[in-house]
N, C-alpha and C positions, 0 to 999 in steps of 0.2 A: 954280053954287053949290058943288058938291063940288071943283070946281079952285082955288075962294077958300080952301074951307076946307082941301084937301091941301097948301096955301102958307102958311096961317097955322099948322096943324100943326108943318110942317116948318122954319121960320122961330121958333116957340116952341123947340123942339130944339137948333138946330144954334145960332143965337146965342150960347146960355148957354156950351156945348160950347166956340165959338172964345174967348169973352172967357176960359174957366179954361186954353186950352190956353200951355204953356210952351215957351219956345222949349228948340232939342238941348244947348243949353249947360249950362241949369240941370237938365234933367234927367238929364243923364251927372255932373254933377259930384252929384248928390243920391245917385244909384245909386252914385256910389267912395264917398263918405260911406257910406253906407249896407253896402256890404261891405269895409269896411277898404283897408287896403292888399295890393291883391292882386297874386303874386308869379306866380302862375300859373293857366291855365284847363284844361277839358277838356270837351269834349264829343262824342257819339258819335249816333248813328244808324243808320238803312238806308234805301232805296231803290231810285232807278235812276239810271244812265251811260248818257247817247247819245251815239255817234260820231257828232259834227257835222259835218254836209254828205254822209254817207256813204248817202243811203237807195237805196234798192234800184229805185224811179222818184222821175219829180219830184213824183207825188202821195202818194207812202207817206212814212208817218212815220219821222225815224232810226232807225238799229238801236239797240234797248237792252240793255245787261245790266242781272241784278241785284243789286242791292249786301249782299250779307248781312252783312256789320260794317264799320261808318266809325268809326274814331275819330281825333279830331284831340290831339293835347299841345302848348302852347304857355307857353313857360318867357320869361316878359320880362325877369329876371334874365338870362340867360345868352345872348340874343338867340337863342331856338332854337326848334324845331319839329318835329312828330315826326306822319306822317299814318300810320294803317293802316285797310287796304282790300282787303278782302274779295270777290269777284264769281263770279260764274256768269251762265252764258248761259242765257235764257229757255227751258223748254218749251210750246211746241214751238221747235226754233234760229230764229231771228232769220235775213231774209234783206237784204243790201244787206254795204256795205262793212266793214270791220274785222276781220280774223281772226279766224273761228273757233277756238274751246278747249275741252276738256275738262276737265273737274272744275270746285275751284274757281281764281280766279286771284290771289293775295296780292299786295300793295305795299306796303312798307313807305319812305314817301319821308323824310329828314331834313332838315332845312335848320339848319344851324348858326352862325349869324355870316353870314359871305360864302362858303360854302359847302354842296353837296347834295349827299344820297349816298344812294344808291340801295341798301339792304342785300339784297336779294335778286339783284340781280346785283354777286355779289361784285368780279370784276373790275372793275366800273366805280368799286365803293364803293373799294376801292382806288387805284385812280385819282386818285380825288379827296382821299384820306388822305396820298398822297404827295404832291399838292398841295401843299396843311394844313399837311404837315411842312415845305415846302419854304420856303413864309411863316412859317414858329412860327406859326401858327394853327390848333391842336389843343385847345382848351380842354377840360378836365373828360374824356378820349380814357379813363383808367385808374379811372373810377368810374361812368360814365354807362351804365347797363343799357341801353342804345338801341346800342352796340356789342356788346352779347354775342352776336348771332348770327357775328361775324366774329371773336370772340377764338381760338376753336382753329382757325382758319386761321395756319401757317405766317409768311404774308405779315407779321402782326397781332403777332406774336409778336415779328417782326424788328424792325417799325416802334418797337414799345417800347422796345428794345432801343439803338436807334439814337436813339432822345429819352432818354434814362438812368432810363429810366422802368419797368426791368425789374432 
């Protein structure tokens, strides 16, 4: 009797639920309605990073850090993207794979068009700048605040320089 009636229950419920449900189409196209035309998003959090496949046996869980600020920036104008990211290692440290660090550990990743750039390690961000330059694919290089950790470097100065863009 109670397994008639936890079917007829649940059966009263879930019915009504699938006949209203909509399919992803109408409700993405209700949702851009609904917020205009949007040119850009943002969003941010915390949590945790596990090094995948790194644990310490094959019964312990990955090593984690902890994330103390994510933020993501994504510009559909200008095909770009901008992550930052925040970490520290757990107390007590974390044991299995993935280099141990002190303090916290920053990233700040780019992605621009068809290319990344890594601004915390400057030489590689450059790297990929002389790239850029190398295709004319430097868009927005002299107004975009996602470069001001690299403008008084030398390197950043020249590249200007040599786009006539200084």
């Amino acid at each position: 009797m109670t397994r008639k009636f936890a079917s007829l229950l649940a059966l009263v419920f879930v019915v009504p639920l699938c006949l209203a449900a909509q399919d992803a189409k109408t409700v993405l196209q209700a949702a851009s309605k609904a917020m205009g035309d949007v040119r850009s998003i943002q969003y941010s959090g915390t949590g945790h990073l596990y090094a995948l496949g790194q644990a310490y046996s094959p019964t312990s869980a990955w090593p984690q850090n902890n994330i103390t600020s994510y933020t993501r920036t994504i510009d559909y104008g200008s095909r770009s993207s901008k992550e930052e990211l925040t970490q520290v290692e757990p107390t007590p440290p974390r044991v299995g794979g993935a280099l141990p660090f002190a303090g916290e550990q920053k990233q700040i990743n780019l992605v621009s068009g068809q290319y990344a750039v890594d601004l915390v390690e400057k030489d590689k961000a450059f790297e990929w700048l002389e790239k850029g330059y190398g295709e004319r694919f430097l868009p927005y290089i002299t107004v975009d605040p996602t470069f001001d950790p690299l403008r008084s470097d030398p390197r950043f100065q020249d590249l200007l320089r040599r786009m006539n863009l200084q």
